[in-house]
C-alpha positions as protocol buffer text, in pm:
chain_id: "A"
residue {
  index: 1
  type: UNK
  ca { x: 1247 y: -2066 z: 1002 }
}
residue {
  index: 2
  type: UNK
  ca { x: 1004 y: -1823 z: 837 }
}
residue {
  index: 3
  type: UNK
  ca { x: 619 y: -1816 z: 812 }
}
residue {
  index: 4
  type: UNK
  ca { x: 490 y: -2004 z: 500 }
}
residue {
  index: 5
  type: UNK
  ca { x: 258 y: -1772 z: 325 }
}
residue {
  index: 6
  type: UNK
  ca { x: -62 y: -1905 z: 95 }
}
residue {
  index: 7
  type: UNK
  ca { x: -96 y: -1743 z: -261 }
}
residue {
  index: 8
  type: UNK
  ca { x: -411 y: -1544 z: -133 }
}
residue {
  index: 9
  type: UNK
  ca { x: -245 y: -1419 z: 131 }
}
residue {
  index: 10
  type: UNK
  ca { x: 35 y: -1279 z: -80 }
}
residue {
  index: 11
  type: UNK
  ca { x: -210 y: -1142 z: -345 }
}
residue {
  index: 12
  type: UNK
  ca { x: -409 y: -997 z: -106 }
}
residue {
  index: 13
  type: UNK
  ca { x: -19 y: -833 z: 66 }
}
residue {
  index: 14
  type: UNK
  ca { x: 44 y: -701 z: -317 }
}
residue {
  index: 15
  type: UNK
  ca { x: -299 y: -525 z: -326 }
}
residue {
  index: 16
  type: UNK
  ca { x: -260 y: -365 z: -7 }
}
residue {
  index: 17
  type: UNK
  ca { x: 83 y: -240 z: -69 }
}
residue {
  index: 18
  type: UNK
  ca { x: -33 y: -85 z: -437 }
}
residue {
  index: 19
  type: UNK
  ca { x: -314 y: 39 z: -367 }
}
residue {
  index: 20
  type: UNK
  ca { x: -348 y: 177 z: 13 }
}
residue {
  index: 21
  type: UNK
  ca { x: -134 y: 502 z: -23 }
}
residue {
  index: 22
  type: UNK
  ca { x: 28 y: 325 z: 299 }
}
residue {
  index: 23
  type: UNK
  ca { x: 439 y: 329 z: 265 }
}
residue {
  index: 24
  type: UNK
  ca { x: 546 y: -43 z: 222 }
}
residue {
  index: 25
  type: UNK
  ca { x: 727 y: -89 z: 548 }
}
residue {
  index: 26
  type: UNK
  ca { x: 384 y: 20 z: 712 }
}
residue {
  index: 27
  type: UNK
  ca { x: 242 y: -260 z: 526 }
}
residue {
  index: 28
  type: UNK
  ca { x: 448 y: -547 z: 584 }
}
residue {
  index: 29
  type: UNK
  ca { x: 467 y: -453 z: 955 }
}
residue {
  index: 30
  type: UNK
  ca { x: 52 y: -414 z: 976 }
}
residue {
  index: 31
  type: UNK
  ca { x: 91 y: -780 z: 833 }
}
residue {
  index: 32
  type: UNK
  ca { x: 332 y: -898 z: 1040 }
}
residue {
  index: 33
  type: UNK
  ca { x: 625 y: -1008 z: 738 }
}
residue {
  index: 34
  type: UNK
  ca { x: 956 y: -854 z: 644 }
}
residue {
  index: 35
  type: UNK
  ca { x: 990 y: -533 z: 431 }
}
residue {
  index: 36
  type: UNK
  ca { x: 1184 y: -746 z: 187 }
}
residue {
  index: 37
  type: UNK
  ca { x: 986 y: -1055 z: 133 }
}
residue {
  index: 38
  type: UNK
  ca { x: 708 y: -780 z: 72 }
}
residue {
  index: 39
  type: UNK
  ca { x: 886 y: -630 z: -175 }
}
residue {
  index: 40
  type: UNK
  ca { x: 997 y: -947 z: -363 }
}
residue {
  index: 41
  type: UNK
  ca { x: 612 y: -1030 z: -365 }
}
residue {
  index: 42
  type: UNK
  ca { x: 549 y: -698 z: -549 }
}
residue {
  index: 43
  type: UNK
  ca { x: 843 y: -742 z: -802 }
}
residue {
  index: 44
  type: UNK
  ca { x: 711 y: -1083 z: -857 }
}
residue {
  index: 45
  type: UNK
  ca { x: 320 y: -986 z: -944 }
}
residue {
  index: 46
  type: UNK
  ca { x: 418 y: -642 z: -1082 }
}
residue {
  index: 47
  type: UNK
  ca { x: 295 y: -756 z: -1434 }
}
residue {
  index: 48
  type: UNK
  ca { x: 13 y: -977 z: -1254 }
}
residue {
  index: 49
  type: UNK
  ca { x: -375 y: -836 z: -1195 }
}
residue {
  index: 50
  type: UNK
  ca { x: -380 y: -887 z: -852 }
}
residue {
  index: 51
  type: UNK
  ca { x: -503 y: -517 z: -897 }
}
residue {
  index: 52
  type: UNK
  ca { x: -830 y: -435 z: -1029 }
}
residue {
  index: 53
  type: UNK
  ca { x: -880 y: -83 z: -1235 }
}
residue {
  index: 54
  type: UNK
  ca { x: -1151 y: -9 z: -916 }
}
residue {
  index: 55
  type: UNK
  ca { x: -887 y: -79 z: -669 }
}
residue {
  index: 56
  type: UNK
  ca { x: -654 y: 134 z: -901 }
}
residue {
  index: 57
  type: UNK
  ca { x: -893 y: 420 z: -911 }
}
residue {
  index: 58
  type: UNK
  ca { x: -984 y: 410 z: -520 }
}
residue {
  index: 59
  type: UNK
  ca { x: -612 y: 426 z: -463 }
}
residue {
  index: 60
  type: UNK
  ca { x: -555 y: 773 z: -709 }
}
residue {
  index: 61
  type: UNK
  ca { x: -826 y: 875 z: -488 }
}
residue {
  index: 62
  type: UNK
  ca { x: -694 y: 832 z: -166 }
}
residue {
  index: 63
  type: UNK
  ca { x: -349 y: 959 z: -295 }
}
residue {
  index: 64
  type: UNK
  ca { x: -507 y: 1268 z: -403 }
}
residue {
  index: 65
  type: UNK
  ca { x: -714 y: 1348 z: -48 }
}
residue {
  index: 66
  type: UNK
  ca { x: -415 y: 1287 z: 133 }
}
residue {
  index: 67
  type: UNK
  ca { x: -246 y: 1468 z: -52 }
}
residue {
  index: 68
  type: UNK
  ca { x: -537 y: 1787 z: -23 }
}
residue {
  index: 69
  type: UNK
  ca { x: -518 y: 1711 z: 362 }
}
residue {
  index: 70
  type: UNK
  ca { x: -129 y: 1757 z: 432 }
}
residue {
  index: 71
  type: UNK
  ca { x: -225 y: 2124 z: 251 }
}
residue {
  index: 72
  type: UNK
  ca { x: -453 y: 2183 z: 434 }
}
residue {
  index: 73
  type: UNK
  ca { x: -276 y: 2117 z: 759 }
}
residue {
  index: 74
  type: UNK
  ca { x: -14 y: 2288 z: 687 }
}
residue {
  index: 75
  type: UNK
  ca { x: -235 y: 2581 z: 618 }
}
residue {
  index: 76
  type: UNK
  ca { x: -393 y: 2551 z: 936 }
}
residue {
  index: 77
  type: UNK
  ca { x: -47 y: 2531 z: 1121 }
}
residue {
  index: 78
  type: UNK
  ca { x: 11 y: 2865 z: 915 }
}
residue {
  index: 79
  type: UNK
  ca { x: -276 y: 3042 z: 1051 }
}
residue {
  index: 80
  type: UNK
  ca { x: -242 y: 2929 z: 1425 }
}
């Protein structure tokens, strides 16, 4: 029988899966549940503000420098 989870703990599982530029299965495996109770927990507090517009903003961010560092990578693969 599974794992019950407390409401903070799935609040703080929706942040982390919105906002860490981490792929979902990543983050239900880092937190030790299944890829689809994660996933029901994000359809469930989709409309919710479990995410804050700073958390929102830091996670454009990191989008956005991981995005610059694949380039750049794959430059410097380019140039070896």
């Amino acid at each position: 029988m599974g794992q019950k989870r407390t409401g903070e703990f799935r609040a703080d599982a929706v942040r982390i899966a919105r906002t860490s530029g981490l792929s979902r299965k990543q983050v239900a495996s880092d937190l030790g549940v299944g890829l689809s109770t994660l996933n029901k927990w994000v359809t469930a507090h989709r409309d919710s503000d479990f995410v804050s517009d700073k958390d929102l903003d830091f996670a454009r961010k990191n989008e956005r420098l991981r995005r610059e560092n694949r380039m750049l990578k794959e430059e410097r693969a380019i140039l070896n």
